[in-house]
N, C-alpha and C positions, 0 to 999 in steps of 0.2 A: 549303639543300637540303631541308632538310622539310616546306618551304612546298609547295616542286614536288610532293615525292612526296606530300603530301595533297590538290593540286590534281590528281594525275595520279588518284589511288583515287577523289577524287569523282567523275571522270568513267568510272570503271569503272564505279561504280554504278550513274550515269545510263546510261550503257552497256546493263548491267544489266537495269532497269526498260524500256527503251526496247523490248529484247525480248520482254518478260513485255507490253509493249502490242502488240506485231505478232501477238502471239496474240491477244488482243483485238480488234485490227482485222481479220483474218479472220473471224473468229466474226461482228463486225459486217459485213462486205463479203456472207459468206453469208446474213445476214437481209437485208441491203437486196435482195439479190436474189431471193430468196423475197417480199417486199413488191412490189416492181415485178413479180413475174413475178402476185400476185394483184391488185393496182389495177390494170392495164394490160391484165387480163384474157385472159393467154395460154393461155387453154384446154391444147392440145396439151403445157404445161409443168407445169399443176396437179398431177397424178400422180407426176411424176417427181421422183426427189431425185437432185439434182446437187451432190457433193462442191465444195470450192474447187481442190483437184487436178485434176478432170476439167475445169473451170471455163480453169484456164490451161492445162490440152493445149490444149482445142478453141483457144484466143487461140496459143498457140503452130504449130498446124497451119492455122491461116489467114493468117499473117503470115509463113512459111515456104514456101517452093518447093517442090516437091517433099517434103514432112516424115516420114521412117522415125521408129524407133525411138529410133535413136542420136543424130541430129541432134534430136531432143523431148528425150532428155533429158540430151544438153549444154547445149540452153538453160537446160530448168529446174534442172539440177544434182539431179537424180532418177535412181536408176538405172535400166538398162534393164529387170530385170527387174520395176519398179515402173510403169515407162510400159506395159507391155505388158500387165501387170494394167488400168491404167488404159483404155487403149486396146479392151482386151475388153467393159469393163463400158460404154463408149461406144458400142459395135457392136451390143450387146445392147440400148441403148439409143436405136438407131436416129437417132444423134446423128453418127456419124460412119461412113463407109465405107474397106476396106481394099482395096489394088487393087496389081497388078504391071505393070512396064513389057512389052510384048508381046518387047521386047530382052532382058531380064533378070528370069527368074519367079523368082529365087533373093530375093530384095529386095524387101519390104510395103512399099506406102506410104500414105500417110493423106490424103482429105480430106474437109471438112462435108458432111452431109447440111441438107439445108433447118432440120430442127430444130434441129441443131449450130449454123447458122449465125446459127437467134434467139437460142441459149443468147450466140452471142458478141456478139452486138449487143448483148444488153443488159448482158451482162459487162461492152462498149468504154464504155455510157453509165455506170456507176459510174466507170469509172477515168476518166475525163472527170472527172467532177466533182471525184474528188481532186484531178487533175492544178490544175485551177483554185483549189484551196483552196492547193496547194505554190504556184502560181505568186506569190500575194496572200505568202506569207509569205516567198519569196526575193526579189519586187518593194520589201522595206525592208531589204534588203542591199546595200551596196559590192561592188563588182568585184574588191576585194583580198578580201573576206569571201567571196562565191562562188567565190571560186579556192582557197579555202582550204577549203570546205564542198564543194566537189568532191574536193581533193585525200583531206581526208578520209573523206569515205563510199568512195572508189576503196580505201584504205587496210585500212577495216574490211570490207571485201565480201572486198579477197584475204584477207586474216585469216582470214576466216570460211569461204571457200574451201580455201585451204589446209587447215583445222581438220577440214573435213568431207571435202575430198580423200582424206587421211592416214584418217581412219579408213574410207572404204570399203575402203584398198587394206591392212588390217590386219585382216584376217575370221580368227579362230580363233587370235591370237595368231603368224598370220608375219604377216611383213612382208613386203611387195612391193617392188618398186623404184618408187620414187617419178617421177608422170608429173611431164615436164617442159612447161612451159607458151612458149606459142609466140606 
């Protein structure tokens, strides 16, 4: 039994570290994109500083239907009052436009501006590229190993979910009732 629970703590670790790298890989995902936005010579984007946040709204409001508030930030697991921050500093930024259905003025909705729309271009050509470097390292896995590297990451994502669920719905020490997941 000790064997397990030391195999079970090394992979906290790695765990661990694994996070301490997706900070890293942000930081690097916002330089690449700063480098492409100057080799490629997007003028219109020199000026501007584009967070990695405002980065996946604009990818989350172009890949979304109709996309409010709420629906951005169920995707990203953001809160609302954090998308709407984000959302402002986009509008300001002539990145993104807000608009109401001529049925219901009660209801913002969001979509790209042309500029918005290059920010996501070139955002989609980075995650391209990852997505090619994951495909080369799942392309030397079995089918039992990718069912198990799925089950996985599903695992650690509700984990992580749940983890951050729980503490938005705990502001000031009450506690809320806990959403149910559907």
């Amino acid at each position: 039994m000790q064997n397990r629970e030391r195999k079970v703590q090394i992979l906290i670790s790695e765990l661990e570290i694994l996070m301490y790298h997706f900070n890293d890989l942000e930081d690097y995902e916002k330089q690449n994109l700063e480098n492409i936005v100057l080799e490629q010579g997007h003028a219109e984007l020199h000026n501007i500083s584009i967070s990695l946040a405002e980065c996946h709204v604009i990818d989350c409001i172009e890949r979304n239907e109709m996309p409010n508030t709420t629906t951005i930030a169920k995707k990203l697991n953001i809160t609302k009052g954090g998308i709407s921050k984000i959302t402002t500093k986009l509008i300001k930024k002539n990145m993104i436009e807000a608009y109401r259905l001529t049925n219901n003025q009660k209801e913002i909705y969001y979509r790209l501006k042309p500029l918005g729309r290059k920010v996501f271009e070139l955002h989609e050509t980075l995650h391209k590229e990852a997505e090619e470097v994951f495909k080369k390292i799942f392309s030397a896995y079995s089918q039992s190993e990718l069912a198990f590297a799925s089950r996985f990451l599903a695992d650690i994502t509700a984990a992580i979910r749940t983890t951050t669920d729980s503490k938005q719905d705990n502001f000031f020490g009450i506690e809320c009732v806990a959403k149910k997941k559907k």
